[in-house]
C-alpha positions as CSV (number, residue, x, y, z in Angstrom):
1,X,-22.3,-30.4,-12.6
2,X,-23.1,-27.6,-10.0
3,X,-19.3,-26.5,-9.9
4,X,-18.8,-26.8,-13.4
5,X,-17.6,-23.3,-13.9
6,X,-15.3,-23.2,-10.9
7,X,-13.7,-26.4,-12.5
8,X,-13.5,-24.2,-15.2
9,X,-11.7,-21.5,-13.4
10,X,-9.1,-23.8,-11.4
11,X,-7.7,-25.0,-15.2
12,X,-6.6,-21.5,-15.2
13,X,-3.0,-21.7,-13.5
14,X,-3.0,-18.1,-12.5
15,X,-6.5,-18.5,-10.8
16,X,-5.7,-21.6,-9.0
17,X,-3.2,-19.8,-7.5
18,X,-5.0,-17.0,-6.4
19,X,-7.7,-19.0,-4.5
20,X,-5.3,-21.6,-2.9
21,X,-3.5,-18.3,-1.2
22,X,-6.4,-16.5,-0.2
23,X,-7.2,-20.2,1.7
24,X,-4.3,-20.1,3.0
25,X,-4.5,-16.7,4.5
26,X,-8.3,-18.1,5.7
27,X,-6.4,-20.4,7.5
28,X,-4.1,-18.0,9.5
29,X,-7.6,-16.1,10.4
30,X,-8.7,-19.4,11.7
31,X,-5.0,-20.3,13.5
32,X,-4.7,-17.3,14.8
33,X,-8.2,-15.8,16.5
34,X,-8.5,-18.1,19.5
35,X,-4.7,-16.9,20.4
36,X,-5.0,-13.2,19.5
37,X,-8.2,-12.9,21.5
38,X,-7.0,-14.9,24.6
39,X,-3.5,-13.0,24.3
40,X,-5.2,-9.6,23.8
41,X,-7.6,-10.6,27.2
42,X,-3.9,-11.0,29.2
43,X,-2.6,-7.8,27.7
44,X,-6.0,-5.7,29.0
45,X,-5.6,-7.2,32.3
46,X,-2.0,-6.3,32.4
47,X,-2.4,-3.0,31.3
48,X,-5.3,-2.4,34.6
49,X,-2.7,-3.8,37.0
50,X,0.2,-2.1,36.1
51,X,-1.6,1.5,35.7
52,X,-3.2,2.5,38.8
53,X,-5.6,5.2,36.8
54,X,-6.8,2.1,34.7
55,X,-8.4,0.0,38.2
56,X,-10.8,-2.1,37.0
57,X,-14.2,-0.7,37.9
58,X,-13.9,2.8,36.5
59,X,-16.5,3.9,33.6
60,X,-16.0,6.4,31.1
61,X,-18.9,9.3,32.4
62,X,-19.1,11.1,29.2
63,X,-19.7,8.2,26.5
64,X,-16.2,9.7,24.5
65,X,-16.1,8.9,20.9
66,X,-14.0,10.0,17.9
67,X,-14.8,12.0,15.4
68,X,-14.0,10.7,12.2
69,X,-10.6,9.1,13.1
70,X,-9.3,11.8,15.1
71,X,-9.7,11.3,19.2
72,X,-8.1,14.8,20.8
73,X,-10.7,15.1,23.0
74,X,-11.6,12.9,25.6
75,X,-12.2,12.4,29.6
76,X,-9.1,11.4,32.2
77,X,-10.1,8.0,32.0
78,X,-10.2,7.8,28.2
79,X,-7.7,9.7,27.8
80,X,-5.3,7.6,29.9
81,X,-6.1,4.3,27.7
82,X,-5.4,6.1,24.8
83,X,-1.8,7.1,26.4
84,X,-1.5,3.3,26.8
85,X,-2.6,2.5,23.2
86,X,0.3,4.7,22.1
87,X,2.7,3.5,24.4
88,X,2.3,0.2,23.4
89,X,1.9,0.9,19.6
90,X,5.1,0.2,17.2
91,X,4.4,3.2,15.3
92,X,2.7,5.6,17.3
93,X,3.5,8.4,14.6
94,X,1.8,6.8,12.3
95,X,-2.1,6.5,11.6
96,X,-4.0,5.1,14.1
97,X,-7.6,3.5,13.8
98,X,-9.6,5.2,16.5
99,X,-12.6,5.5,14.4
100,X,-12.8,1.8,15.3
101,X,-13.2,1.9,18.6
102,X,-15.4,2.9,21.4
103,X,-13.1,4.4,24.0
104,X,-16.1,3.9,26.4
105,X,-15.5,0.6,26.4
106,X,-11.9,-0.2,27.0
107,X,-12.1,-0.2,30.5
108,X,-14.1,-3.7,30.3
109,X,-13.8,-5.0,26.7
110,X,-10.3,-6.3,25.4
111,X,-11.1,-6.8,22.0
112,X,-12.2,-2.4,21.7
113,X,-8.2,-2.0,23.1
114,X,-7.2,-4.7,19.9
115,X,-9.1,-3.0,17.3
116,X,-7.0,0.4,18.0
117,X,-4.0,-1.7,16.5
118,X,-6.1,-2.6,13.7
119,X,-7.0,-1.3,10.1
120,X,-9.8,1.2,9.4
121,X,-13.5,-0.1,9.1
122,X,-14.0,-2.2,12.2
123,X,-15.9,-0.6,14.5
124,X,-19.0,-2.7,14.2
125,X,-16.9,-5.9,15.0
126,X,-16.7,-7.0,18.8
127,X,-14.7,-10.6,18.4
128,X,-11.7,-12.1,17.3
129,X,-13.6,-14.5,15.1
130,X,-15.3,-11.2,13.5
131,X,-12.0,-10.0,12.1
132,X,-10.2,-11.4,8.8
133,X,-6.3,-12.3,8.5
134,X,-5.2,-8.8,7.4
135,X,-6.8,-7.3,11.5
136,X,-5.1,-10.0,13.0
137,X,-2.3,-9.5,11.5
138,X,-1.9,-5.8,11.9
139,X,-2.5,-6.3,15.3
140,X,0.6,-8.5,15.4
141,X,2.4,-5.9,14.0
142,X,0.9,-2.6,15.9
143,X,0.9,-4.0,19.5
144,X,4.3,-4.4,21.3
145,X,2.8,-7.4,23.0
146,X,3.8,-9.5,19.9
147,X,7.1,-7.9,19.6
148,X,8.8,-11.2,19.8
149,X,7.7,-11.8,16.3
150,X,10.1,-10.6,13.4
151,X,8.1,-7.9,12.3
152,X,9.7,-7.8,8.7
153,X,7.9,-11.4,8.3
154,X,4.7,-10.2,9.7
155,X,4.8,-6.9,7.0
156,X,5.9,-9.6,4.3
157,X,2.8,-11.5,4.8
158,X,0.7,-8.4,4.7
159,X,1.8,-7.1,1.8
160,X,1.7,-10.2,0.2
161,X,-2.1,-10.2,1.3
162,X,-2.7,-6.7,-0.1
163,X,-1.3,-7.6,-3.6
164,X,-3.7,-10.9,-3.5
165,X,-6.9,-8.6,-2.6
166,X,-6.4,-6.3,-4.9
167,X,-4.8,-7.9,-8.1
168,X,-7.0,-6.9,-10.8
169,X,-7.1,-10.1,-12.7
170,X,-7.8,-12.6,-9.5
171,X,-4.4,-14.1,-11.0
172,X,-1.3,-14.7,-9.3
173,X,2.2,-16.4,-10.8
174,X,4.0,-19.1,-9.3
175,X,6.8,-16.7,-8.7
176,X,4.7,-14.5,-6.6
177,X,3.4,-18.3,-4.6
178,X,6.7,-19.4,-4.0
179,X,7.5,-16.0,-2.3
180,X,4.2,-16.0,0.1
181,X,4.4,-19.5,0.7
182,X,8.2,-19.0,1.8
183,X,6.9,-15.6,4.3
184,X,4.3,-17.7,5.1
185,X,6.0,-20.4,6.8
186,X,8.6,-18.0,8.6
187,X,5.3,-16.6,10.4
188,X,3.6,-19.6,11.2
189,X,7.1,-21.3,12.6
190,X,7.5,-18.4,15.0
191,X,4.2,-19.2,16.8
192,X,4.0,-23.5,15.9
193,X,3.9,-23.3,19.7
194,X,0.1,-22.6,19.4
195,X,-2.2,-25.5,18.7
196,X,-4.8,-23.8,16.4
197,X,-1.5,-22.7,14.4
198,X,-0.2,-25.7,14.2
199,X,-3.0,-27.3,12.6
200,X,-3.2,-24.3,10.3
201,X,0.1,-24.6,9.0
202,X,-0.8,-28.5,8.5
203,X,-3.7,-27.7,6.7
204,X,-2.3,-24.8,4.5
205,X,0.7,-27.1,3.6
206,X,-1.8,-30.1,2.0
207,X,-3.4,-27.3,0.3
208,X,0.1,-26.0,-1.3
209,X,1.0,-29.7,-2.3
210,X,-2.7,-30.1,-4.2
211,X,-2.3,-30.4,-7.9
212,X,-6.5,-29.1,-8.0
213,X,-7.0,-29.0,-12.2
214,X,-5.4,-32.6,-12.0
215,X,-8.8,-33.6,-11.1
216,X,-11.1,-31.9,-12.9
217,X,-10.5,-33.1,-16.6
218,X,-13.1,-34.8,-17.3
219,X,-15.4,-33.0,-14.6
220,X,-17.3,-35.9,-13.6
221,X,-14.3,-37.5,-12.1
222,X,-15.9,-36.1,-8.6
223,X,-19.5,-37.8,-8.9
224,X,-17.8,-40.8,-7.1
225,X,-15.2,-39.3,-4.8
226,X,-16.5,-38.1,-1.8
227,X,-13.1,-36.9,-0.3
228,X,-12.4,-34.8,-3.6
229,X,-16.2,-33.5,-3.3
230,X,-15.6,-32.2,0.2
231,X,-12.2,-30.8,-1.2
232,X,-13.9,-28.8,-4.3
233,X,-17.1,-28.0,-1.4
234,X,-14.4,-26.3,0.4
235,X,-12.8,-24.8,-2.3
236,X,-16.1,-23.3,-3.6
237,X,-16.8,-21.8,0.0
238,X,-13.1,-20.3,0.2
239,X,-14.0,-18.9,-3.3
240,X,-17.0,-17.2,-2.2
241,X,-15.2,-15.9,1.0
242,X,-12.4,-14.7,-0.6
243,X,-14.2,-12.8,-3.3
244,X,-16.2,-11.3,-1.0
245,X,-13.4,-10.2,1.0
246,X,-12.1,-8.7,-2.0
247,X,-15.4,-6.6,-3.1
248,X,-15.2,-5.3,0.6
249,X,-11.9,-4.2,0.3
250,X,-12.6,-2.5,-3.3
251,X,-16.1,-0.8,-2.5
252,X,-14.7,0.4,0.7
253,X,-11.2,1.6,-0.7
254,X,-13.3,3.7,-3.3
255,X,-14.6,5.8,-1.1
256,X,-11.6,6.9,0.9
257,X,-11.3,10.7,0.3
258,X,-7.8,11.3,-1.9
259,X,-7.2,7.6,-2.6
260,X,-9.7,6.5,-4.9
261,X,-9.8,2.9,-6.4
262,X,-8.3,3.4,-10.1
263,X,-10.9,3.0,-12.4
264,X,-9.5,0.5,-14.2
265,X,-9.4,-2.3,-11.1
266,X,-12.7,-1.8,-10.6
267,X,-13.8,-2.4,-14.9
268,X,-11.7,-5.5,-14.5
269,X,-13.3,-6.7,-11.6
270,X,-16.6,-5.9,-13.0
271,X,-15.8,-7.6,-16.1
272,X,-14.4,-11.3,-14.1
273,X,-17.2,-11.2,-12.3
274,X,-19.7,-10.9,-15.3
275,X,-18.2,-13.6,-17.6
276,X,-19.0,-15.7,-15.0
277,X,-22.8,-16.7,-14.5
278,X,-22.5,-18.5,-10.9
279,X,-20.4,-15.9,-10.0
280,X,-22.6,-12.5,-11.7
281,X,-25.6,-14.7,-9.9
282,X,-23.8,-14.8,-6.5
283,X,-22.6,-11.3,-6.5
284,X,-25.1,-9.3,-8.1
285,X,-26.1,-6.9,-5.0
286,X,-22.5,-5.7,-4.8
287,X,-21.7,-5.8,-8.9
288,X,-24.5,-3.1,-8.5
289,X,-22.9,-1.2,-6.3
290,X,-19.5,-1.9,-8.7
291,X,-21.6,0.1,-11.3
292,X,-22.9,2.9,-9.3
293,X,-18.7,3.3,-8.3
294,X,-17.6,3.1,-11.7
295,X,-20.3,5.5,-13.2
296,X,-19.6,8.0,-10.3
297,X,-15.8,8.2,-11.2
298,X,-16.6,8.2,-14.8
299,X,-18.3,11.3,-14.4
300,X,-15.5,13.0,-12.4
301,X,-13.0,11.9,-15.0
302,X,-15.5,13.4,-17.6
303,X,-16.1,16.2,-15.5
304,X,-12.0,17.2,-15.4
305,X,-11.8,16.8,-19.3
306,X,-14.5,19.3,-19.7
307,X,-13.0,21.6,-17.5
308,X,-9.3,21.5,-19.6
């Protein structure tokens, strides 16, 4: 069978789990883009009418950019959006992103003003359709322009999204689905006004109600099911997806400066990955760059020991 070791895998309860939430949340990426992006487009254009130093027109003469993620320096123009950008964040003490934009462009491009509400690491995306659930759902958070929503559920959902990402053992309880599913819902009610939501939510609820290892017993119960092979097709590409999404988040995490990725994520990882040959097969460019991680922090920890 060519998905006999994800049948494998989805006989593990705790791993079933995992990858039916990480669909889900590729679901809320997909309900939510087409409204972020066209919501983001009517905030830009309000932002030019109501601020007579933002007329649409004006370029940015000195091609500003931050250094790093700081952005002190910059010309009136730029200077001026950024004002905006803080005005309109909901934590404007907080951190704010501006390594991922390119102040140049917010006079003409939306989705640079959206990415300032947005984690670190984006600058080389230009669309809605670029970004995964946890941007878009920062951005519901970060920008007043979606203050309607509860923002306690929006935080619920990301932290829910941030424990998924980065659980060690790709394993997740029911406990832990019961509680996302429930946040889950309380987001997507709030904006069922939305079409592409709408059909999200649909599609996220026949996911939840799926036994999946009720079907894979025997493993060639899907030879002659071709509405349970497009199921497990999808489930293989949401797999895929969602590891990869998860390697992003760990190789990029580890080299934040003060924050490192604890060594022993990154082994267990490593070591999931491995025991599984599609999966080693699949991954292999970034399990290499796993091992070049984990032998680089292994040194410093060696390194410290010596110096005690």
């Amino acid at each position: 069978m060519v998905h006999e070791d994800l049948f494998a895998r989805l006989n593990e309860a705790g791993y079933k789990n995992w990858l039916k939430a990480g669909y889900c949340l590729l679901k809320v990426k997909d309900g939510l883009c087409g409204y972020t992006d066209s919501e983001m487009r009517y905030f830009h254009n309000t932002l030019i009418k109501s601020n007579s130093g933002l007329q649409r027109g004006q370029r940015c003469r000195n091609d500003c950019r931050p250094r790093g993620n700081q952005f002190e320096y910059a010309c009136p123009l730029c200077n001026e959006w950024r004002r905006e950008i803080l005005r309109h964040h909901t934590k404007p003490g907080g951190v704010i992103n501006w390594g991922n934009c390119r102040p140049c462009l917010w006079p003409t491009e939306h989705w640079e003003l959206a990415k300032a509400y947005m984690p670190r690491g984006l600058a080389n995306l230009s669309r809605a359709d670029q970004c995964d659930a946890a941007a878009l759902l920062n951005l519901l958070n970060f920008c007043d322009h979606f203050s309607f929503i509860n923002q306690r559920i929006i935080t619920e959902v990301i932290r829910s999204r941030n424990e998924l990402m980065h659980s060690c053992e790709m394993q997740v309880s029911n406990e832990w689905m019961a509680r996302f599913q429930k946040s889950l819902e309380h987001l997507l009610l709030t904006l069922q006004h939305v079409p592409e939501v709408a059909a999200a939510r649909q599609q996220i609820q026949e996911m939840l109600s799926v036994d999946l290892s009720l079907h894979i017993p025997g493993m060639d119960c899907v030879d002659g099911d071709s509405d349970m092979e497009v199921l497990i097709e999808s489930i293989s590409q949401c797999e895929t997806e969602l590891l990869r999404e998860s390697l992003k988040d760990l190789l990029s995490n580890s080299e934040v400066e003060g924050n490192p990725v604890p060594l022993e994520r990154m082994q267990n990882v490593h070591r999931f990955l491995s025991s599984h040959r599609d999966l080693e097969e699949q991954f292999r460019t970034e399990l290499q760059s796993l091992r070049v991680k984990e032998t680089e922090q292994l040194k410093g920890v060696n390194t410290d020991s010596a110096k005690r």
